[in-house]
Structure formats: C-alpha cells, structure tokens
C-alpha positions in Angstrom: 10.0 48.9 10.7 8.9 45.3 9.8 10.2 43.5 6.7 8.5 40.9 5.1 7.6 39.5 1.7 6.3 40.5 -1.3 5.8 37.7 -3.9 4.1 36.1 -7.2 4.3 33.0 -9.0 4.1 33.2 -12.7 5.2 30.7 -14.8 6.3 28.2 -12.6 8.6 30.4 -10.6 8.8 32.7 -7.4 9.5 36.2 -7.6 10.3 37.7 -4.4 11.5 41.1 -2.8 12.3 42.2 0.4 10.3 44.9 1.6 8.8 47.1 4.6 5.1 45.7 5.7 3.5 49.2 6.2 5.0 51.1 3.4 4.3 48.2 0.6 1.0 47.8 2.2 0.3 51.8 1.4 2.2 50.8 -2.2 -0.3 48.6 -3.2 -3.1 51.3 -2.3 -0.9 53.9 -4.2 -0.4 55.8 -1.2 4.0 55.5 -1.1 6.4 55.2 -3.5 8.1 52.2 -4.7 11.8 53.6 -3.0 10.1 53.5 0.0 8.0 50.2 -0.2 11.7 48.1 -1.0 14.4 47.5 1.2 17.0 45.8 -1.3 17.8 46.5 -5.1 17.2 42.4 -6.1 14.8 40.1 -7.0 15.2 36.6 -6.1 13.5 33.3 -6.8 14.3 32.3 -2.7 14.8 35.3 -0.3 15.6 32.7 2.5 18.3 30.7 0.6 19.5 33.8 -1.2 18.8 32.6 -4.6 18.3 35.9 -7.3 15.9 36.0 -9.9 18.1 35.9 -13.3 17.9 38.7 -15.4 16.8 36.2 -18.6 13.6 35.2 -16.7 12.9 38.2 -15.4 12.7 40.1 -18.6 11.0 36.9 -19.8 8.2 37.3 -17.4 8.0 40.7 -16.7 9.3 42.5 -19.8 12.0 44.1 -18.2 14.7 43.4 -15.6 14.3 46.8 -14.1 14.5 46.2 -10.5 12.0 48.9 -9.5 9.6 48.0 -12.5 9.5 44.9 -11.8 9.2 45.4 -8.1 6.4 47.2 -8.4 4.3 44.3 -10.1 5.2 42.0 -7.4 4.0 44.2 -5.0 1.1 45.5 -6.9 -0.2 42.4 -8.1 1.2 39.4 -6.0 1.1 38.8 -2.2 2.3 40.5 0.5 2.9 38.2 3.4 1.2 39.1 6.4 3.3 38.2 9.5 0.8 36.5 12.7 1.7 39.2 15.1 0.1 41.5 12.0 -2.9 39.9 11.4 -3.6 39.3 15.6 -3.5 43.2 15.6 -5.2 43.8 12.6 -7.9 40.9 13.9 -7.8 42.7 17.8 -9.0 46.3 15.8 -11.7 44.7 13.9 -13.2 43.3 17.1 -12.9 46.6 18.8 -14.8 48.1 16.0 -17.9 45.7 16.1 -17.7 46.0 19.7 -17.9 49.8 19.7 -20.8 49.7 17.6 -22.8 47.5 19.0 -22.4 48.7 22.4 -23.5 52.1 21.2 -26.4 51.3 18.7 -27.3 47.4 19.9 -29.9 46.5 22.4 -31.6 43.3 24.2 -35.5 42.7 22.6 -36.5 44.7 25.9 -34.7 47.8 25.4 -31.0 47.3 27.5 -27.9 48.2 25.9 -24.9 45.6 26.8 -21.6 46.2 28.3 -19.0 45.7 25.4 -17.4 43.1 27.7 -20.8 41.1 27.3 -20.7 41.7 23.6 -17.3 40.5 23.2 -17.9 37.7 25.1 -20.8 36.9 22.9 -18.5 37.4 19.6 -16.0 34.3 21.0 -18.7 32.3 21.7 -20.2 32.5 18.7 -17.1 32.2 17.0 -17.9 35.3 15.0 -15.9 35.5 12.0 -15.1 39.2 11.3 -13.5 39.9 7.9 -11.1 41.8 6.4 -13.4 44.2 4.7 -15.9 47.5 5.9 -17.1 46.8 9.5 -20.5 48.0 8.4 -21.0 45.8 5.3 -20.6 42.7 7.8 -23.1 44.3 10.7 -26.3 42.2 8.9 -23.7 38.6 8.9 -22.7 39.4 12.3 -26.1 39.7 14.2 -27.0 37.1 13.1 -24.1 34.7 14.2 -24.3 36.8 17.2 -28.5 36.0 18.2 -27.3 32.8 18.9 -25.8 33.6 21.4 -27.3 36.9 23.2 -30.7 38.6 22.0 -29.8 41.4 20.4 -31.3 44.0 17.6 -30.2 47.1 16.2 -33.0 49.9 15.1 -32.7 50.3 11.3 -33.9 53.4 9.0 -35.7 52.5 5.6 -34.7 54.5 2.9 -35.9 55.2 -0.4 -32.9 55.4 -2.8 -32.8 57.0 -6.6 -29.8 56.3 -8.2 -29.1 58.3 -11.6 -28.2 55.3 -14.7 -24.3 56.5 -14.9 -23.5 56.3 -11.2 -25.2 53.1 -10.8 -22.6 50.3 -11.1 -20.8 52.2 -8.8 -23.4 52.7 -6.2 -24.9 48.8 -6.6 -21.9 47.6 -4.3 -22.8 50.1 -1.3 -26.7 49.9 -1.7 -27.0 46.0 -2.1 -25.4 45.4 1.3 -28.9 47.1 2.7 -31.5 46.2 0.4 -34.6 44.9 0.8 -35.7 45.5 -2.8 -35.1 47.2 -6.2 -36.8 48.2 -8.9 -34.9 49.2 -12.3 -36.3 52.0 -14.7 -36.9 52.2 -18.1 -34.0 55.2 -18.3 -31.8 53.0 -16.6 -32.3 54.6 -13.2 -32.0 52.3 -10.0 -35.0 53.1 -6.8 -34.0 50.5 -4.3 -35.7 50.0 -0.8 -33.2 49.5 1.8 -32.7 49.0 5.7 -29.2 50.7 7.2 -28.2 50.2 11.0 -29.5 53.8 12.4 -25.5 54.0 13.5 -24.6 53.8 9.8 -27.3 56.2 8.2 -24.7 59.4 8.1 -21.6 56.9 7.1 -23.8 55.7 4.3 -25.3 58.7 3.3 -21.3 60.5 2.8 -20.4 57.2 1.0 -23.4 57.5 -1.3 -22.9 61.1 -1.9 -19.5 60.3 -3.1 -20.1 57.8 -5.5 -23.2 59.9 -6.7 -21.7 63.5 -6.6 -24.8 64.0 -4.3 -26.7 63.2 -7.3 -28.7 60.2 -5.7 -32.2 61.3 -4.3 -33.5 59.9 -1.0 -36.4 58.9 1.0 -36.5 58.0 4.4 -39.8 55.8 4.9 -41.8 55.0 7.5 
C-alpha cells in the first residue's frame, strides 16, 4: 500500500489528506469508495508539519466540515500526487505498449518488421514523448518523431464513417484522431473519411460501437 497526497488550493489555502495512491486513484474514476481511498479522519492545511484544516475554513470553502465530504472534493477535483517511482512505472508500461505494437503492425519501407529492442532504441533516441493518455490516439504523433530516426510505416485501413446527429459529439473525439476529412449533413449527420493503423481497426470499431450503440454505419474504402 503506498500513501501519498491528495490536495487543492482554493482560496489561498492548501487542503490536504492522507491517502492510499491506488485506491484514490480508482476514487477519482468512481471505481472505490471514499473509506477506502483515505487513510486518516483529518484534513490539514500541511500534512508534513501536521497543521489541520480548521473547521471555520473548511465549511467556508467547502460548505461543510464533514471529513468524508469534503475529502471527497479534494480527491475528486484536486491533485493527487504521483510519487517518481509511480510515474517511472507508469512511463516503463506506456513504452512497452508502443513497443508491442509497433513490433507487431510496423515495418521498414521494404517490408521487414523490427526487433522491439530496435524500436525501443529508436524511441530513446528520438526522445519520444509518450503521454499519459490512449496508446492508439498518439500512434500518428509517434511515427513521426520516430521516422527520424528509423524508416518505419504502419499499413492503414480507410474507412467511411456515418455518424447519426445525437451520437456525434460523442463520437467527434475518437474519429478526429484518424481523419482525413469530413463532411457534415444537412440532418446533422457526420460522414468522415478516416485512416486507422490496421492494428487498431477492431479496437476502434468496439469503441465506436459503444459510443454509437452500433448505430454508426461504415465503409472500408479502397
């Protein structure tokens, strides 16, 4: 079990908690409760020095002084504080990711695959930056920091893409990352043109799906 921080600034002061890194981490995502996310019943101003939040500006700021209400905003909407050893992990998975997938769906311009210990050479040289976020939204970004470096190309699937009006703010997000271009109706319906990694093309099409209810009609093109 790791502790660490959760804490916000409002109004010119520091609200902090004491709490365990995975299970306030699943908090925030609404994944745990808020018994399991703390690991004392106070609120301070300074968790190092010891100094507790008072209960007059905690019900100033907050609206309460109840220590699990007001708990659960500072984890919910302040910061959780990632200790190094966390983020190097969380960092050394990301990597592993990219590398995975572009040992298994990249090739040189003539054809070869690469070893993934080529790839990940090519990734520190290139001082890559891989971030926190979907590992296929940033495949596009990464080549092309990476081709620098080593030739490299990944085949890609053009598809055709009708998106119903009510599902399309929803759907934008996931289509834009892939599009080459767009077209909007007069019924508010959204046909967009894109190009997805071949790797990607069953990920994309169950994250589609479930923004769409399976509503969204495609077309792969030639």
């Amino acid at each position: 079990m790791a502790q660490t921080t959760a804490r916000i600034k409002k109004e010119g002061k520091n609200f902090e908690v004491l709490v365990d890194l995975d299970e306030a981490l699943k908090f925030k995502k609404g994944e745990s409760s808020i018994g399991q996310a703390v690991l004392t019943q106070a609120v301070f101003h300074n968790l190092k020095s010891g100094e507790h939040a008072s209960t007059q500006d905690m019900e100033k700021v907050f609206g309460s002084s109840d220590f699990e209400s007001v708990a659960e905003k500072i984890i919910k909407s302040g910061e959780i504080v990632l200790p190094t050893d966390f983020k190097r992990s969380e960092l050394d998975k990301k990597y592993k990711q990219v590398v995975d997938f572009l040992s298994k769906n990249a090739t040189s311009a003539e054809g070869r695959q690469y070893t993934e210990d080529r790839i990940l050479k090519a990734l520190q040289e290139a001082h890559v930056n891989i971030k926190n976020k979907p590992i296929e939204s940033q495949i596009p970004e990464i080549l092309d920091q990476l081709s620098k470096i080593l030739p490299i190309k990944i085949e890609t699937k053009k598809v055709r893409v009708t998106v119903p009006a009510q599902f399309t703010g929803h759907a934008y997000g996931v289509l834009q990352e892939y599009k080459d271009k767009e077209e909007w109706l007069n019924n508010g319906d959204l046909v967009i043109d894109i190009a997805v990694p071949a790797g990607l093309l069953m990920d994309f099409y169950d994250r589609l799906n479930s923004i769409t209810h399976g509503n969204a009609l495609t077309e792969e093109l030639k």
